[in-house]
C-alpha positions as CSV (number, residue, x, y, z in Angstrom):
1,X,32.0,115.1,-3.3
2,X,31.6,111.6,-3.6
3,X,29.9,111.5,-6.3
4,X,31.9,113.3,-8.7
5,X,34.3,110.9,-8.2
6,X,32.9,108.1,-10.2
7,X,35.6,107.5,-13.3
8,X,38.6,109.0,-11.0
9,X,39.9,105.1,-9.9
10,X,38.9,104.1,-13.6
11,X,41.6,101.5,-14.9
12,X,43.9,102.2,-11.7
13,X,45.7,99.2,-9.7
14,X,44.3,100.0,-6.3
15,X,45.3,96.7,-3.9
16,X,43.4,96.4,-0.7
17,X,44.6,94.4,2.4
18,X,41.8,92.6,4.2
19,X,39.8,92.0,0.9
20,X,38.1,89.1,3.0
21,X,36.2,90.8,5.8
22,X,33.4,93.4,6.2
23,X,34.6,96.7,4.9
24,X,37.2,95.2,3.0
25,X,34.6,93.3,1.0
26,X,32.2,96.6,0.8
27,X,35.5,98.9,-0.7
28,X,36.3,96.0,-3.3
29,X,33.0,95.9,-4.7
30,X,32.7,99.9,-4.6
31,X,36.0,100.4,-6.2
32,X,35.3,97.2,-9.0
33,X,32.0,99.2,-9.8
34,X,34.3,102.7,-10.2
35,X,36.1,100.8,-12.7
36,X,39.5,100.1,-10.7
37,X,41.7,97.2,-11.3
38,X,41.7,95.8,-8.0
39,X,44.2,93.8,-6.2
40,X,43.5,92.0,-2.9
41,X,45.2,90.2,0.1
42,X,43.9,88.8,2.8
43,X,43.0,85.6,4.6
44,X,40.5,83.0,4.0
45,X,37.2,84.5,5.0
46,X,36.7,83.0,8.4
47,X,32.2,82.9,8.7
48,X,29.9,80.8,6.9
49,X,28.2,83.4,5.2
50,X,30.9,85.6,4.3
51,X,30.4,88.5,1.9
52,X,33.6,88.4,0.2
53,X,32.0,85.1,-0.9
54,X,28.3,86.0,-1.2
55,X,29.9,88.8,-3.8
56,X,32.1,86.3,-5.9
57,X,34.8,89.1,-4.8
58,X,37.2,86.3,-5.7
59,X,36.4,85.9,-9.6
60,X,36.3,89.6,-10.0
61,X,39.5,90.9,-8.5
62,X,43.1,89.8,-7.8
63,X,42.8,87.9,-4.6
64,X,45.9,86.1,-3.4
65,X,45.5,84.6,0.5
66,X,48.4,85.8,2.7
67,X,49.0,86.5,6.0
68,X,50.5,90.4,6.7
69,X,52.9,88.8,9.1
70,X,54.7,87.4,6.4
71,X,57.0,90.4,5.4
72,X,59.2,88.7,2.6
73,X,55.8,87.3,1.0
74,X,53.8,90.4,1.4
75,X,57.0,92.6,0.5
76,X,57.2,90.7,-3.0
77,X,53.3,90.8,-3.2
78,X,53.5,94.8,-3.3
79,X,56.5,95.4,-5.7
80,X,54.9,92.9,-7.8
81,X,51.4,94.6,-8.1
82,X,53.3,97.8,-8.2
83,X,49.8,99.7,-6.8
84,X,48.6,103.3,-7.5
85,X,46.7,103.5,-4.1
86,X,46.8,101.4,-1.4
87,X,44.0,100.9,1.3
88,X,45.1,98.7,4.4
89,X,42.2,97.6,6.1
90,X,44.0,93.8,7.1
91,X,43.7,93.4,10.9
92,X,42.5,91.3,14.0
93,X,39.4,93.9,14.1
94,X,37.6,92.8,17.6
95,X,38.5,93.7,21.2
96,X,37.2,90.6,23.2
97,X,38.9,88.9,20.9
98,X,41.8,90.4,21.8
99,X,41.8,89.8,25.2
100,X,42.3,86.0,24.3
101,X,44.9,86.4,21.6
102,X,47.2,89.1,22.5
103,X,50.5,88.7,20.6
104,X,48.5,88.1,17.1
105,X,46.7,90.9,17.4
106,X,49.6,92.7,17.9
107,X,51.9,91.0,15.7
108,X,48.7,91.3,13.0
109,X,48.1,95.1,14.2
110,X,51.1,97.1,14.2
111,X,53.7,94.6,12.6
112,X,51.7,93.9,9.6
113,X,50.8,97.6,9.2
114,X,54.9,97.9,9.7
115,X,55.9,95.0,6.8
116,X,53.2,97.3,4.5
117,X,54.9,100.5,5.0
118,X,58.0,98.8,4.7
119,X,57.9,97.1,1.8
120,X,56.2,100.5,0.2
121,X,59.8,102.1,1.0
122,X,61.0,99.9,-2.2
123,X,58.5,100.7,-4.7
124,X,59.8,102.8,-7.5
125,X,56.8,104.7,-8.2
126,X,54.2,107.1,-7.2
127,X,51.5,105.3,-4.8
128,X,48.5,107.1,-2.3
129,X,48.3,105.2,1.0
130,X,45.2,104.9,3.2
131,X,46.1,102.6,6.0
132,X,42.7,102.5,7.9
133,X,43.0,102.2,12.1
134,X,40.4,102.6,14.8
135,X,38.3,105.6,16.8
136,X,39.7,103.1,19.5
137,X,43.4,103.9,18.9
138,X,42.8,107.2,21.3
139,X,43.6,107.3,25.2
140,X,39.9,106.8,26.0
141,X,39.1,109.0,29.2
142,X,35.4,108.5,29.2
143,X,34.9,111.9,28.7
144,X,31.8,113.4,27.0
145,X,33.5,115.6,23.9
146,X,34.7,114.4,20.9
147,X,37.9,113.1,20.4
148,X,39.9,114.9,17.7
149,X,43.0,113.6,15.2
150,X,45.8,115.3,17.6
151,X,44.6,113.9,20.7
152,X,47.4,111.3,22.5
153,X,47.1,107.7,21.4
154,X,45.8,105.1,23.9
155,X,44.1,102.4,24.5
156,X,42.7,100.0,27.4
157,X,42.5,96.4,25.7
158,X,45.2,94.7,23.1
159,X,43.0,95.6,20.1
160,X,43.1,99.5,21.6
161,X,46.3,99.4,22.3
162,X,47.8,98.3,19.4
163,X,45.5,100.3,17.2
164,X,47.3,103.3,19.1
165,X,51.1,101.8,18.2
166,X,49.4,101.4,15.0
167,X,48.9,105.5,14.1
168,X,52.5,106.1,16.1
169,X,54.4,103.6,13.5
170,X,52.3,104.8,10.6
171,X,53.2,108.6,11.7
172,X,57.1,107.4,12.1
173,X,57.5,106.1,8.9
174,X,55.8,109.1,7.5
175,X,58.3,111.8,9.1
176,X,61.3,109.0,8.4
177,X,60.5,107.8,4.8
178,X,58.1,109.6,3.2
179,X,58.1,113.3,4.8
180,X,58.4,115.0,1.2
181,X,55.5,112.8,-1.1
182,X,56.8,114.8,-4.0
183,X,60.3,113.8,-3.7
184,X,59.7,110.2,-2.5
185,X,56.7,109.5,-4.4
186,X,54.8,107.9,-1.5
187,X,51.6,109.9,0.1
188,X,50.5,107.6,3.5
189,X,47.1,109.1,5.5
190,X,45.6,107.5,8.6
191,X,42.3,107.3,8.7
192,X,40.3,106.6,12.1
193,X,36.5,105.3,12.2
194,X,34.4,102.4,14.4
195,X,31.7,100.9,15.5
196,X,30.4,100.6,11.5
197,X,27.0,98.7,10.7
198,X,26.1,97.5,7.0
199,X,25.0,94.4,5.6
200,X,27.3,91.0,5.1
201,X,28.7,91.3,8.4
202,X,28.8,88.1,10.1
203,X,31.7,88.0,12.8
204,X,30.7,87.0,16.1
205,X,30.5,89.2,19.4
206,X,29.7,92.2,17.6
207,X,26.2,93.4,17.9
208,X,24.3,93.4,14.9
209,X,25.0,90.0,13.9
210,X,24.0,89.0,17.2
211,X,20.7,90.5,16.6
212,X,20.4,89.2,13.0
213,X,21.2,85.8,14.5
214,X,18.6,86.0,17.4
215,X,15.9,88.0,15.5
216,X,16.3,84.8,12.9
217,X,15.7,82.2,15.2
218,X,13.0,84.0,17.0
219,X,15.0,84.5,20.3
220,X,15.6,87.6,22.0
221,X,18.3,89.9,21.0
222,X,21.2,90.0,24.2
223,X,22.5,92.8,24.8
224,X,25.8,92.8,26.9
225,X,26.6,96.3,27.1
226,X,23.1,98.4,26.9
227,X,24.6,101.6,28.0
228,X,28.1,101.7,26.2
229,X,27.6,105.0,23.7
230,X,29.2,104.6,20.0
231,X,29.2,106.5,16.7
232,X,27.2,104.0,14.6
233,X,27.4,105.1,11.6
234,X,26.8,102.8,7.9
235,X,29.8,101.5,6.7
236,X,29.2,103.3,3.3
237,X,30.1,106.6,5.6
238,X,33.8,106.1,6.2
239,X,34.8,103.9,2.7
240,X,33.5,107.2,1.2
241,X,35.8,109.3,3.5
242,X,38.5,106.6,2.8
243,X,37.9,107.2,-1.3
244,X,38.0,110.8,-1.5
245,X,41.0,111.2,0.9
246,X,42.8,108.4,-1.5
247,X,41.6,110.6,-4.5
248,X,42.8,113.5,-3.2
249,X,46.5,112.1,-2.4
250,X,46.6,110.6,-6.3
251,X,45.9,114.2,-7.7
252,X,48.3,115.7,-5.8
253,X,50.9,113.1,-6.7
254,X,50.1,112.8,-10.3
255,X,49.8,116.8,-10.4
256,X,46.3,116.1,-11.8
257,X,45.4,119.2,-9.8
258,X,47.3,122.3,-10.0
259,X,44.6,124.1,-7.1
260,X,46.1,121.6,-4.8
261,X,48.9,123.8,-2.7
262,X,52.0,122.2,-1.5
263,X,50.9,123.7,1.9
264,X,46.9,121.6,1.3
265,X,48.9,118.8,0.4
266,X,51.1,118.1,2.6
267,X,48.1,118.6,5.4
268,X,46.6,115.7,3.8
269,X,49.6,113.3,4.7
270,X,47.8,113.2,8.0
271,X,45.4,111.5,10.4
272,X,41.7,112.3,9.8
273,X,38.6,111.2,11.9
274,X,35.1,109.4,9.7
275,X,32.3,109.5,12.4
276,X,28.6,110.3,12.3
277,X,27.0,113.3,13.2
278,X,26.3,113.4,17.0
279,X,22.7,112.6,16.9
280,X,24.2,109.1,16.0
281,X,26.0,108.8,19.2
282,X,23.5,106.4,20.4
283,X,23.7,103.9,23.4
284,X,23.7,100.5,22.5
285,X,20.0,99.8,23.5
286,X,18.9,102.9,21.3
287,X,20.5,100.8,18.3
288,X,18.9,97.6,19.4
289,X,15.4,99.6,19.5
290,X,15.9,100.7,16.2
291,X,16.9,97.5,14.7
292,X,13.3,96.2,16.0
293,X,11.5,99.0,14.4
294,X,12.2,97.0,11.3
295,X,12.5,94.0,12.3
296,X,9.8,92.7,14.7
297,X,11.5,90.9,18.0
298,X,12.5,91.8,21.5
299,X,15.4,92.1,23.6
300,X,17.3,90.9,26.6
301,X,19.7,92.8,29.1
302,X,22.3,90.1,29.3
303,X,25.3,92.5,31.2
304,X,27.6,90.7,32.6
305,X,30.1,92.8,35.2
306,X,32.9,90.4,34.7
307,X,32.9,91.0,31.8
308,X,36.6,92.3,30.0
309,X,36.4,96.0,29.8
310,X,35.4,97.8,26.8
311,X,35.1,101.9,27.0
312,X,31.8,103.6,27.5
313,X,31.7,106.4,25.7
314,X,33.7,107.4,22.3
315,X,32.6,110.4,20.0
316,X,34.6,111.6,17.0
317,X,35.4,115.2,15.9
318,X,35.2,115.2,12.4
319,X,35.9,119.1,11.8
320,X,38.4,118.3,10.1
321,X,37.3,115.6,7.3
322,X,34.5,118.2,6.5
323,X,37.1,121.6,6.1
324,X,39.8,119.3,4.4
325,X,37.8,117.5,2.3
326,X,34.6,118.7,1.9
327,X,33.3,115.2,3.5
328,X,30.5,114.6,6.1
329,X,28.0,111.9,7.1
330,X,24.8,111.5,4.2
331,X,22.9,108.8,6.2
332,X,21.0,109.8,9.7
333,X,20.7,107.3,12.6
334,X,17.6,105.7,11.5
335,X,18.0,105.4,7.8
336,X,21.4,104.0,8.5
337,X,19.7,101.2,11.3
338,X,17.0,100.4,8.0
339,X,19.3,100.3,5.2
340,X,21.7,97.6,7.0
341,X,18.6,95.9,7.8
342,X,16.8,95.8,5.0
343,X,20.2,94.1,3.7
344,X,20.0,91.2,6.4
345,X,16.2,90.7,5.6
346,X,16.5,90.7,1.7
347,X,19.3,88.0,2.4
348,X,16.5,85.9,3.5
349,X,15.5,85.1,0.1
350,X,16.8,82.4,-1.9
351,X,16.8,84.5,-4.7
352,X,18.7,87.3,-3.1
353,X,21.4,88.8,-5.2
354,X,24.1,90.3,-2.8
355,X,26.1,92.1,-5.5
356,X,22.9,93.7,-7.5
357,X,21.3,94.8,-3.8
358,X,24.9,95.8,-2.3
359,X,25.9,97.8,-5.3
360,X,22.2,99.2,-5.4
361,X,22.8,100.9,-1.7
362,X,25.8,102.0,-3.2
363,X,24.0,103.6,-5.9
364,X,21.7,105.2,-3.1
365,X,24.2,106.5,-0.8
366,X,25.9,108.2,-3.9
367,X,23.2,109.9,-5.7
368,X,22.2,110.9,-1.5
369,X,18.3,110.1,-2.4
């Protein structure tokens, strides 16, 4: 369980790609507090707020600004660190966007995830890999069960699609480089979760900035999409699938853990699914609803049908996480909707202290009050 895992990252060099943006920014601080040494690269944050910034993420970790695409720097960045774990969260993470700049999302999405894995082949030492992808990297047939880990990769858009090449070069390099974890020393997991809410997220074109943004200016929240069906879920729900699958890939390569069979282990080196329950499949206008039960405002339909596509319905199986690892989702649909609000509404205040209230819902969602 989460949290018994408190001092396991303790004084470990655990470097994190895409340190700047939303979840990258939320991992950092959880792993800082867990007393890691932690190691970041990433690009400039790219919104005024950011959270990286509005959690001085930069004074308290080992931030260098580089671009993934850059194999030789990022190659020499790795072997110089010479990480325990790794978690590689660095991407172009949004599907409209994707529409309009195809060839660097790709070249971000799968070649970057490629120079990583690379560049790991050289490293002389025992490292956990958690390279983090997408519930949008499956072959989305709009159907109404959940999609589990061994279903065929996919996707409709750039974002999708390369999300999918993502898992196929991740699972490649696994069966080509790193097939034996005890003999190589490297353990790589794919790990597969979306549509995540929190506080500090302030990209464009996703939907609850866009209500934070309208609810502040007293407009109506627009909603492009009101039907499309997600697994919202608080992005404190996967990081903590993302921690205890890293913690259980150290053990097992530091033989911290004699329980740990081969057979257990080696199952580990493996795609895994971090969704919500299903009661948190919700439609998009269900979430908007609930933001406004705590936060007073309204809403628009503002559907457009030309539009570029983006999938209708997406549930996750998450059998597996649960048998494997003992994980599954601590926060319901509502208290997820009030805890990333109350974030957004506390961040009002000009005395608001985002690293004492972020590491507070930390403390929350660990101690499962």
């Amino acid at each position: 369980m989460i949290e018994d895992l408190q001092n396991s990252f303790k004084n470990l060099r655990i470097l994190v790609t895409g340190d700047t943006g939303f979840k990258g920014s939320w991992l950092c601080e959880w792993l800082i507090d867990m007393g890691a040494e932690c190691f970041g690269v990433g690009l400039a944050p790219n919104t005024e707020p950011a959270l990286f910034k509005q959690l001085d993420l930069e004074k308290r970790l080992h931030h260098k600004n580089l671009d993934i695409r850059d194999y030789p720097e990022l190659k020499k960045l790795v072997l110089d660190i010479q990480p325990d774990i790794v978690f590689h969260l660095a991407a172009q993470p949004l599907v409209r966007l994707s529409y309009e700049i195809p060839i660097e999302t790709y070249e971000t999405n799968v070649m970057g995830t490629v120079h990583l894995l690379d560049a790991l082949r050289f490293l002389n030492k025992k490292c956990a890999v958690v390279c983090i992808t997408t519930d949008k990297c499956y072959e989305n047939q709009e159907w109404l069960h959940s999609y589990r880990e061994s279903d065929p990769m996919g996707g409709y858009d750039p974002y999708s699609s390369s999300k999918g090449a993502c898992e196929l070069a991740i699972q490649s390099y696994r069966r080509s480089y790193f097939s034996d974890p005890e003999k190589y020393g490297i353990a790589v997991a794919s790990v597969r979760a979306g549509n995540v809410i929190g506080g500090g997220d302030w990209a464009v074109d996703r939907i609850i900035p866009d209500c934070v943004s309208a609810l502040k200016s007293g407009k109506p929240i627009p909603v492009r999409n009101r039907v499309a069906t997600r697994p919202w879920q608080h992005v404190l729900e996967p990081l903590s699938g993302y921690i205890l699958l890293a913690n259980e890939l150290w053990r097992g390569l530091s033989r911290q853990d004699s329980v740990v069979s081969k057979f257990h282990y080696s199952k580990l080196c493996d795609a895994f699914n971090f969704g919500p329950n299903i009661e948190s499949n919700r439609t998009v206008c269900d979430l908007v609803k609930e933001v406004l039960n705590n936060w007073e405002g309204n809403w628009e339909d503002n559907s457009d049908p030309s539009a570029p596509h983006e999938a209708s319905l997406l549930n996750l199986s998450i059998d597996k996480a649960f048998h494997m690892l003992n994980w599954s989702p601590r926060w319901n649909f509502p208290r997820t909707v009030k805890e990333t609000i109350s974030w957004y509404k506390s961040a009002q205040s000009r005395d608001f202290d985002a690293q004492t209230f972020t590491q507070q819902q930390i403390e929350d969602y660990t101690v499962l009050n």
